[in-house]
N, C-alpha and C positions, 0 to 999 in steps of 0.2 A: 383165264385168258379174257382178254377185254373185246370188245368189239372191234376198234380199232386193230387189236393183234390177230384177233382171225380173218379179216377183210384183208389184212398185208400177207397171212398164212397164203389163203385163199387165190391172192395174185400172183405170188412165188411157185407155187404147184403149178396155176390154171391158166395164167394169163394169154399166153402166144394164142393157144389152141380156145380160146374164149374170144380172144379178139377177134380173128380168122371167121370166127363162126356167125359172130355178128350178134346184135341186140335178138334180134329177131329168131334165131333159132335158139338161141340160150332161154329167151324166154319160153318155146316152145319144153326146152327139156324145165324151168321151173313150174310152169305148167302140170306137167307128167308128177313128178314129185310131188306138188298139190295133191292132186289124186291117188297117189300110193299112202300119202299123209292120211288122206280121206278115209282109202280102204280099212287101214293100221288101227284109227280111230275106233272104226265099227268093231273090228274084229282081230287085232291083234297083241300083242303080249305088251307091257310097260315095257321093255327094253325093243320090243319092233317100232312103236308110237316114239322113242325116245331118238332113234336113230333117224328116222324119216323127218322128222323136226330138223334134226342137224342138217339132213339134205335138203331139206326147202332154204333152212338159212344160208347153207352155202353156195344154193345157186341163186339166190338173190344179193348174194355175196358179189360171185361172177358177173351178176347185168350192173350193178352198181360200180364196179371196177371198169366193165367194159365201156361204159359212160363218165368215168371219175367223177361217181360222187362217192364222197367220202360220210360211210353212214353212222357213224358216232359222232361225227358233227350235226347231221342231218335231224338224228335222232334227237341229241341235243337241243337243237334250236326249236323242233318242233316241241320235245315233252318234258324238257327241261324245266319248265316253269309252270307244270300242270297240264290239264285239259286242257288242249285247243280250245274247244268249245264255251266252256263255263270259267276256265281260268284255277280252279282249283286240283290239286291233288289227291283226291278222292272226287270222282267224277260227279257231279250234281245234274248232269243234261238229260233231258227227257229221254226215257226208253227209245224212244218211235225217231230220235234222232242221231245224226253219226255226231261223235265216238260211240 
């Protein structure tokens, strides 16, 4: 499944009840998901860490729909041609800086 195809999944289940809710509480539940991610991380099994993933990317799925951006473009434009930063495909930018 591509990006693109789980973003259109994700809008077909979630959409009405995502719109409704708004940026602002959706973000609230990505948020929560963060944090079970977090938990999963310290102390949970390869398939608990594996599912909690999919729930962060689906509710970042849902704020990105509830705004239409389209994030396989987004993703695209941004890392498609490397590091933002340094311009390469294997990152060359100082530790101490983002990326």
């Amino acid at each position: 499944m591509t990006l693109h195809e789980f973003q259109t999944l994700i809008r077909a289940m979630y959409h009405d009840k995502d719109a409704t809710r708004g940026v602002e509480g959706t973000f609230m539940w990505l948020t929560e998901e963060i944090g079970e991610l977090a938990t999963s991380l310290r102390s949970g099994t390869h398939e608990e860490i594996a599912l909690e993933f999919a729930d962060v990317l689906a509710w970042l799925a849902t704020i990105a729909n509830v705004v239409n951006v389209d994030l396989e473009a987004a993703v695209a434009k941004k890392y498609g041609t490397g590091c933002p930063g340094c311009g390469q495909f294997t990152c060359t930018c100082p530790d101490a800086e983002k990326p």
